[in-house]
Structure formats: structure tokens, C-alpha cells
N, C-alpha and C positions, 0 to 999 in steps of 0.2 A: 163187201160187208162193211159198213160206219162201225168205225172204232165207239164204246159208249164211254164218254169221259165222266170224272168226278169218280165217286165211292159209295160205296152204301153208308147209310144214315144209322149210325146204331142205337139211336132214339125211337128206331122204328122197335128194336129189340128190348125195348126199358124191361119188361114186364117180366121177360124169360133172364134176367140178372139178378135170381134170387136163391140160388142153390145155400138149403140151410146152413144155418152157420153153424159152426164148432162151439160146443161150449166146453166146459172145466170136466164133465165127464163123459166127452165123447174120448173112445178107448186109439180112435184112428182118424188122423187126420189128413186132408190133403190141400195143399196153397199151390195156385197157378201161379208163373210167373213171365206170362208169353210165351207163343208156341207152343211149344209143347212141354214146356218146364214147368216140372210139377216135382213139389217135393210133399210124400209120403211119410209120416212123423208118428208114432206113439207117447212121446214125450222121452221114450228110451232109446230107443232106435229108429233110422231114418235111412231114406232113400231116394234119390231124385235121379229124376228122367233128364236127359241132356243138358239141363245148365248152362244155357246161353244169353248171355246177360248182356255182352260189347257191343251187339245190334249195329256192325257199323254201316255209316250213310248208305245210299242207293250210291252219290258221285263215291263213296270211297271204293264199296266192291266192284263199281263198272270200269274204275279206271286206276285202279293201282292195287297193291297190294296190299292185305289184312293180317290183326293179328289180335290177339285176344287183348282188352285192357282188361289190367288186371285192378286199377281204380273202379271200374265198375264190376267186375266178379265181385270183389269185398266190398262194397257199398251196398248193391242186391243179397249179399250172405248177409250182409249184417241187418238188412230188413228182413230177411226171413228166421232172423235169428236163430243161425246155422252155426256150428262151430264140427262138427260133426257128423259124418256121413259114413253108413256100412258100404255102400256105393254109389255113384252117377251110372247110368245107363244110355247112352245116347241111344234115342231111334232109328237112325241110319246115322251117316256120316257127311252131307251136304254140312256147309260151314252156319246155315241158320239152326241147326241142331249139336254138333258135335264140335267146334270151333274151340270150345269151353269147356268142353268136359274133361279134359285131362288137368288143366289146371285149378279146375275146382275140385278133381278128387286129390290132387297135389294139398289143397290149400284145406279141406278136411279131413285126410288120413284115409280115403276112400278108394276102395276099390274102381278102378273101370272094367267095368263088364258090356260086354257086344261082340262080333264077329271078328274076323283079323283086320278089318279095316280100323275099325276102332283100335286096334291091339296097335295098330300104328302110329298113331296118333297119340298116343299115351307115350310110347317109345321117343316119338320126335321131340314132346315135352318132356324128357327125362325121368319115365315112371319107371322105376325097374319092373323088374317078369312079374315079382312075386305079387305085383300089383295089378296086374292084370290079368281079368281072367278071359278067357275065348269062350263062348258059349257053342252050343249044340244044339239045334233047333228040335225044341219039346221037351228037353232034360232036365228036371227043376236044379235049380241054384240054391243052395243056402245062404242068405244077408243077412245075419243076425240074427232079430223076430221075423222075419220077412223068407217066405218061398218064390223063387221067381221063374218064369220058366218064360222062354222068350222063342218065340214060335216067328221063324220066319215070313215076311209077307213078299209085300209087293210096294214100290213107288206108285204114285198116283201116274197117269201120265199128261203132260210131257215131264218124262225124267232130264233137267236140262245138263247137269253132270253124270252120266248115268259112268258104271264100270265100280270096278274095283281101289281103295288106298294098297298099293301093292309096297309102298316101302313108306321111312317114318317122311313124316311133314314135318316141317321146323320153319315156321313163323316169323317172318312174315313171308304170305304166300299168293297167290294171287286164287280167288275163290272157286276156281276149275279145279285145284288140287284136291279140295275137299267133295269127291266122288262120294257118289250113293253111298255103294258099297252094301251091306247089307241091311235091307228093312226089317224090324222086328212088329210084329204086336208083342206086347210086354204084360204077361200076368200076373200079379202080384197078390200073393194071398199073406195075408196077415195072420198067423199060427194062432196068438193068444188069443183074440176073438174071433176067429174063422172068417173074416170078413175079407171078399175077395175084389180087387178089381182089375181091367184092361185097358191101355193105353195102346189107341192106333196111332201113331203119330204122324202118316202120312196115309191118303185117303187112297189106298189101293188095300187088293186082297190076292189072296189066292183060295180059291175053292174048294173048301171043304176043310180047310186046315186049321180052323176052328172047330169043328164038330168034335164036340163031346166036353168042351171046356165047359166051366162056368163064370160068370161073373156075376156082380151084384150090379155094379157099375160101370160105365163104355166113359172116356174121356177120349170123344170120337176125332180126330185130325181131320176136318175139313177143308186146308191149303187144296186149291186149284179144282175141289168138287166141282163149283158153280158151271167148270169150262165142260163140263162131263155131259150125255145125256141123260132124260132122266134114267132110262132103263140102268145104265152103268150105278146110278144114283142107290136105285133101290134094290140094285144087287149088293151094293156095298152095307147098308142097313142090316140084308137078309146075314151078308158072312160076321158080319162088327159084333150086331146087336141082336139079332133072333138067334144065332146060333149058338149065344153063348148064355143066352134065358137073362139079358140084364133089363132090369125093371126103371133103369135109372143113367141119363145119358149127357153128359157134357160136353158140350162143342169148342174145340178148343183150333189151335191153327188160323186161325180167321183175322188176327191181329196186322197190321203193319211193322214187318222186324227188322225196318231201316228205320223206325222212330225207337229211340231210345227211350228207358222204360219210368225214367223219370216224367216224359211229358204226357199229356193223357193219352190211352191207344183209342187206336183208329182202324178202321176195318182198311184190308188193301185196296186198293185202285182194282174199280173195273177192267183195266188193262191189264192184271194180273191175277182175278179171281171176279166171282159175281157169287157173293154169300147171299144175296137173298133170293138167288135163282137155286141155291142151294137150300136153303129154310121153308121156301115152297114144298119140297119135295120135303125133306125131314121132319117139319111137321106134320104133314097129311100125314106121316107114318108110325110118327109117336102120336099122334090121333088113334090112329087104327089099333095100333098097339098097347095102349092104355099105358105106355111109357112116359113119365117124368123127361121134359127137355129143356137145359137152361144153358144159361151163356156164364162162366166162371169173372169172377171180379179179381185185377190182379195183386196180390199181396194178402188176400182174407183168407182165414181158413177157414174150410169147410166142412163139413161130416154131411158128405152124401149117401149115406146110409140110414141118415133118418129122416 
């Protein structure tokens, strides 16, 4: 099989880069910040999904060792103008998701919440216990305004670190250390205006263990779909986004997160995904579905709820 070089064009995507924007009276907002970092805002209380800001190079992770900068955690906080956080949530524990969460719930007063592999990771960074919480797959969580309940999944595959963080990391480390460990979908219901959403952060599922949730809105993890068949494709749709009735779908994962987030993103390398072998299929099916499909712009907030 010929390797297909180059990347996808994300001018081919201009049109689907328009998820409404936030104004002064939306009650809930949410700002992407690559991958899967999303922070979750009512102007009172806040939330964010992994917090991975350091993005370092393709030559750093292939051939030495990594570690969070923390020049760029506080440079991305202070564009998202964050000082404050009820928690970080990483999605699993692979170092393009979780690398950064401990020291950004460190540097906002924030909870880490995810499985024990996360708990280790907090640990390695110096977060005492009382800072960490372990979740239990389907149990909601109290953050403030925010109910979370974090429902285990699945990796997409290939899982290229797959297993468990069985004791703490401590930085610098070389990017095998940072294991799966456990994948969540992440539900997020916002109590004062009942307004609910779900973050997959990596494009795997498990069958059936969505049924009976709701959401309003899917901020769907598309990393490594394209490599998938379709059939895999539109099983993943059915568990994301029809199981959970959401009217309204954001593709996120799709970025390059060896470019740092200062220069403009760029969709990955054909050699590590094919998004528009993946947007063939997701459109037909938010076609089908009379579902809402856009591509999130990094740093805008957004109110996808209206």
C-alpha cells in the first residue's frame, strides 16, 4: 500500500468553522484550545478537559524526553483568561491529553479528576490526595455549578501506549510513560441552566454504555477515525451521538499537537490520520440525522446551544 503524503486542506472545511459564538448573555460557555482541551465557563465557575498546552515537537517526543512547559501552560491560561478552575479532567492519560493537567490544576486551585492513572500523575506533580479525586465509571461528581459523571470508554485503535500509570510520573519522562490508562466520555451537565454536554476525547466506544444519557451537544474526538472502516465509523456516531439524542456536534482531535498553539493549526499528516476520509462519513450522517456539524476555532468562545 503507497504511503499518501501531505495533509488535509482545511480550506476544504472553511464553511463548517462556524459554531455560534458566545455573547454577554449566553448562561454557558465553551472555548477549544486543541485536542481535546476545552474549557467549560459560566463566568462563575469552570471546567476544563485535559489542558494540554506544551505540544512539544514530533523530534522532541521521538527522541528524548518531555515535560510540561510551564511558559506555555501560563501563556494559554492567560489567553483563555483562566485564573481559576473547579477541575481539569483529562480524557485518558496519553501525554497529548494529560501531560498538563496536573500542573494546571496546580496553577488554578483545581481539582484532578479521572481514573488512578490520572491520580498518578497529579501525585508525580506534587498534588496532595485531597486534590485528587478517582472517579467511578457512571457516578456523578459534584464541580461547583457543574455535575460530571465520567463513563468509561474505550481508545480508538491503534492504542500506541496502551496499559495502565501504575505509579506517580515525575517529569521529565520519555512519552511511553504517559499510558492510556483509562478513557472516559465525560458528561457535563450544567445545574443552573440544565444545559448538558459530552466530550469523547478519543474516537473509541464501548457498546451500549451510553444508552440512556443525554446530551445537547457531542464534542466528538476524531484523532486516528480516518484509519478506521467506514462500518467502525458509523458505529461510533451511533454510540457518541444518537445514543445520547445530541442535536449538535463538534469535531475536535483533528489538530496537529506537535505544532504549538501559537502558530496557526493544521490538520495531522495523512501518515497519522485522514480527516477527510473521516468527514465523508460524519457528514452523510449528520445529513441523515438533521444534526448541526462544525469544526471549533481555537481560543473563541462559543455557546453551542443556540
Amino acid at each position: 500500500m503507497r504511503l499518501k503524503l501531505g495533509r488535509p486542506d482545511l480550506a476544504a472545511y472553511r464553511e463548517l468553522f462556524d459554531q455560534p459564538p458566545a455573547t454577554a448573555s449566553s448562561p454557558l460557555t465553551v472555548t477549544w484550545a486543541g485536542v481535546t482541551t476545552l474549557l467549560v465557563d459560566d463566568g462563575e465557575s469552570a471546567l476544563m478537559t485535559d489542558g494540554f498546552f506544551s505540544r512539544p515537537s514530533l523530534l522532541a517526543v521521538g527522541t528524548r524526553s518531555i515535560a510540561p512547559s510551564v511558559a506555555r501552560i501560563d501563556g494559554c491560561l492567560a489567553r483563555l483568561n483562566v485564573d481559576r478552575l473547579e477541575a481539569v479532567l483529562p480524557v485518558h492519560t496519553h501525554f497529548d491529553h494529560a501531560m498538563d493537567s496536573a500542573v494546571v490544576a496546580q496553577r488554578t486551585g483545581g481539582r484532578l479528576v479521572g481514573g488512578t492513572s490520572a491520580a498518578h500523575l497529579g501525585r508525580g506533580a506534587g498534588l496532595p490526595d485531597d486534590r485528587l479525586t478517582v472517579a467511578t465509571s457512571g457516578e456523578p461528581i459534584s464541580l461547583g455549578a457543574f455535575e460530571v459523571t465520567l463513563v468509561e470508554g474505550s481508545h480508538c485503535p491503534p492504542d500506541r501506549f496502551p496499559g495502565v500509570v501504575d505509579a506517580p510520573v515525575v517529569p521529565p519522562v520519555r512519552a511511553s510513560a504517559y499510558r492510556c490508562g483509562e478513557a472516559w466520555s465525560t458528561l457535563i451537565h450544567h445545574r443552573p441552566s440544565g444545559r448538558r454536554l459530552l466530550v469523547v476525547g478519543s474516537a473509541g466506544f464501548v457498546p451500549g454504555a451510553l444508552r440512556g444519557r443525554r446530551a445537547d451537544v457531542v464534542y466528538l474526538g476524531v484523532g486516528q477515525l480516518g484509519l478506521q472502516p467506514e462500518r467502525y465509523v458509523v458505529d461510533y456516531w451511533q454510540e457518541a451521538v444518537r445514543a445520547v439524542g445530541a442535536r449538535r456536534v463538534v469535531v475536535i482531535h483533528w489538530d496537529d499537537f506537535f505544532r504549538p498553539l501559537h502558530e496557526p493549526l493544521r490538520a495531522l499528516p495523512y501518515a497519522a490520520d485522514d480527516l477527510d476520509a473521516s468527514m465523508r462519513t460524519l457528514s452523510r450522517l449528520a445529513a441523515e440525522d438533521g444534526v448541526a456539524l462544525h469544526f471549533p476555532t481555537a481560543f473563541e468562545r462559543a455557546d453551542p446551544w443556540t
